[in-house]
Backbone as a ProteinNet text record, in pm:
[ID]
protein_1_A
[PRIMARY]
XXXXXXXXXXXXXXXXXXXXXXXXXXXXXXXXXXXXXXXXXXXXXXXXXXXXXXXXXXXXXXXXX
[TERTIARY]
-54.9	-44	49.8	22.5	46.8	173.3	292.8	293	192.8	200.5	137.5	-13.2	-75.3	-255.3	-308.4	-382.7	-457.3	-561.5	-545.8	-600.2	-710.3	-728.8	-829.3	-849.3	-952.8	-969.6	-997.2	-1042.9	-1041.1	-1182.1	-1211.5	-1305.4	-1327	-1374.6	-1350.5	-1500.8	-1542	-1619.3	-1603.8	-1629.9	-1622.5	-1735.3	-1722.5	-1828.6	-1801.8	-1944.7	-1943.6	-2068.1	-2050.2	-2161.1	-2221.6	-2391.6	-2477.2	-2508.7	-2455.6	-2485	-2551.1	-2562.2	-2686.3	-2835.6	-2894.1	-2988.7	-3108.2	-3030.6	-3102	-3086.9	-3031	-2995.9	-2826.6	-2857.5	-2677.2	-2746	-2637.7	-2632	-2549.8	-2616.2	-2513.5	-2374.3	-2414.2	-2286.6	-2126.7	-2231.8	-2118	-2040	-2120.2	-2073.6	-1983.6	-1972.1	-1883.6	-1774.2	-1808.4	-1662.5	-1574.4	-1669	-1586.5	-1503.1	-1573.8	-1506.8	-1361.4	-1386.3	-1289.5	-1149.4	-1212.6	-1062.7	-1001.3	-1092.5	-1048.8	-966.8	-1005.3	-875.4	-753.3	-751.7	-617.6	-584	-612.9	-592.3	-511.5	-628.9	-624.1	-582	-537.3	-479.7	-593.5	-691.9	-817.8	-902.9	-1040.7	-1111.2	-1263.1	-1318.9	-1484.3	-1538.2	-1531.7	-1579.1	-1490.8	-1367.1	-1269.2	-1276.9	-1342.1	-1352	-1461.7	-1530.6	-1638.9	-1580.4	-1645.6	-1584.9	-1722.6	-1721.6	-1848.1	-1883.9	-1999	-2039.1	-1964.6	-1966.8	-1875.9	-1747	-1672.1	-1554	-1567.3	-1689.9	-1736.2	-1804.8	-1810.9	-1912.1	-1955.4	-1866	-1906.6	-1975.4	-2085.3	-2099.9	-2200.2	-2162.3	-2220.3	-2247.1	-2412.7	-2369.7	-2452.7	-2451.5	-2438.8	-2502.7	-2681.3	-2734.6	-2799.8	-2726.1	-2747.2	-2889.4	-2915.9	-3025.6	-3032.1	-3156.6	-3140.7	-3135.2	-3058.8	-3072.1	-3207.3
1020.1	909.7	805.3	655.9	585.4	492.4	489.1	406.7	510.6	601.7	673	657.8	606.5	584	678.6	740.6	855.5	781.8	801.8	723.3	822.8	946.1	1010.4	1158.1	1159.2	1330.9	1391.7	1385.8	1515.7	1570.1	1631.9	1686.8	1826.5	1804.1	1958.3	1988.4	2117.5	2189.8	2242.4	2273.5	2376.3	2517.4	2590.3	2707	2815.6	2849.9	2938.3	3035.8	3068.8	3230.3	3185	3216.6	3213.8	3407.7	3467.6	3599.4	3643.8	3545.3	3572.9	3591.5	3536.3	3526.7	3470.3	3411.4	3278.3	3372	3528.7	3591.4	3665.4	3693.9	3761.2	3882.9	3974	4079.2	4105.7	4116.5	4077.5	4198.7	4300.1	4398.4	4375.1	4336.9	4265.6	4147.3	4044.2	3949.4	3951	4068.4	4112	4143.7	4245.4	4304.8	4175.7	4087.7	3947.4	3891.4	3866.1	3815.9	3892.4	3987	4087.1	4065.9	4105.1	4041.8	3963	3804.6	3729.7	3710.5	3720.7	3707.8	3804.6	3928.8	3970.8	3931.3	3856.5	3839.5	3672.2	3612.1	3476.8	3406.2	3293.2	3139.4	3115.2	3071.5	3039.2	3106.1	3040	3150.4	3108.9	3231	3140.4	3027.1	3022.1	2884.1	2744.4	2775.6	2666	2649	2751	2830.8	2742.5	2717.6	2645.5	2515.4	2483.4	2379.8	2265	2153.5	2047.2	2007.9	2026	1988.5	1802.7	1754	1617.5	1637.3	1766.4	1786.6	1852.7	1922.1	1963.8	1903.9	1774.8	1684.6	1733.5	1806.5	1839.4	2031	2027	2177.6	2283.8	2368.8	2456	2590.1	2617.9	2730.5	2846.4	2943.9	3103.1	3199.4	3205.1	3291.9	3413.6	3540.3	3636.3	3666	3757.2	3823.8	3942.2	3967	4072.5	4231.6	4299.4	4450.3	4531.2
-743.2	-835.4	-778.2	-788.1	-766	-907	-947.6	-1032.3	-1143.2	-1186.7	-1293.7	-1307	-1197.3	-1190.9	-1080.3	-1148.1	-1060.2	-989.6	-825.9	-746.5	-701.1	-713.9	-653.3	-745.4	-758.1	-834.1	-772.2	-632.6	-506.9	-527.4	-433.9	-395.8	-449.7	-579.2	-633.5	-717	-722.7	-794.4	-890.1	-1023.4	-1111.4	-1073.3	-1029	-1028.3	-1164.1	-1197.9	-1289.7	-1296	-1356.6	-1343	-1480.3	-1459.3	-1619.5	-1634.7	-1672	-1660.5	-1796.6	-1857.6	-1961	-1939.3	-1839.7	-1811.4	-1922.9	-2031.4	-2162.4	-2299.8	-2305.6	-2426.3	-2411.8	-2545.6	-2539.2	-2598.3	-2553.9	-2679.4	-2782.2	-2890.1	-3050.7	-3046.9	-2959.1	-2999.3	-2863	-2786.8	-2678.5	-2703.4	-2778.5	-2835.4	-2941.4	-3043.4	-3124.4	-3036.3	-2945.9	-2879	-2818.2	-2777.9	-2724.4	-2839.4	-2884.8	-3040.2	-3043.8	-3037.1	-3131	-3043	-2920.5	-2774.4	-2770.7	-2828.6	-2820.4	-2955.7	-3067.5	-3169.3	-3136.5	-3086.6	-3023.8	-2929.1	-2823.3	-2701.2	-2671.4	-2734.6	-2711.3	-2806.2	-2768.2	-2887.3	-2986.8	-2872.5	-2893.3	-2942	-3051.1	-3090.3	-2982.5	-2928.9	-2882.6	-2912.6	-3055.3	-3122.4	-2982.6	-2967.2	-2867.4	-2756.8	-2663.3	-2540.1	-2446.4	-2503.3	-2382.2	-2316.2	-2206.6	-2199.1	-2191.9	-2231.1	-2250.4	-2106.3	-2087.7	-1926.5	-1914.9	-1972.6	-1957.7	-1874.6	-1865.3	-1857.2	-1711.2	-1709.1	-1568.6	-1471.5	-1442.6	-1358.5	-1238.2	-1186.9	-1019.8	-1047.9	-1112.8	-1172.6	-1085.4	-1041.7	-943	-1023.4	-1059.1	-1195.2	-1084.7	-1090	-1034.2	-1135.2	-1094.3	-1154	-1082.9	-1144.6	-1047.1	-1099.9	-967.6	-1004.7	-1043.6	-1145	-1263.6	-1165.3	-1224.3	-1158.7	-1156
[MASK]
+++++++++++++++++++++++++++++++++++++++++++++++++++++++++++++++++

């Protein structure tokens, strides 16, 4: 930063994994839930982040077993 103006955002990626493969499962999704109100600040509902926020997005879909 220059004088408090961000002159460059760098050369960066967000990578992430889709390990859904386009479904969830409802009892895994509970157990997430459940971690996350003991675990975290945040509830899932807070957790995503808006592809707006991710511009440079590299997503990682494995292949099924």
């Amino acid at each position: 930063m220059i004088d408090g103006e961000v002159v460059s955002k760098g050369n960066k990626r967000t990578i992430w994994v889709d390990a859904t493969n386009g479904t969830t499962d409802p009892v895994v999704m509970h157990d997430i839930d459940k971690k996350f109100l003991r675990f975290y600040s945040v509830t899932m509902k807070n957790y995503p982040v808006q592809d707006s926020y991710a511009v440079s997005n590299l997503v990682v879909k494995p292949e099924a077993a």
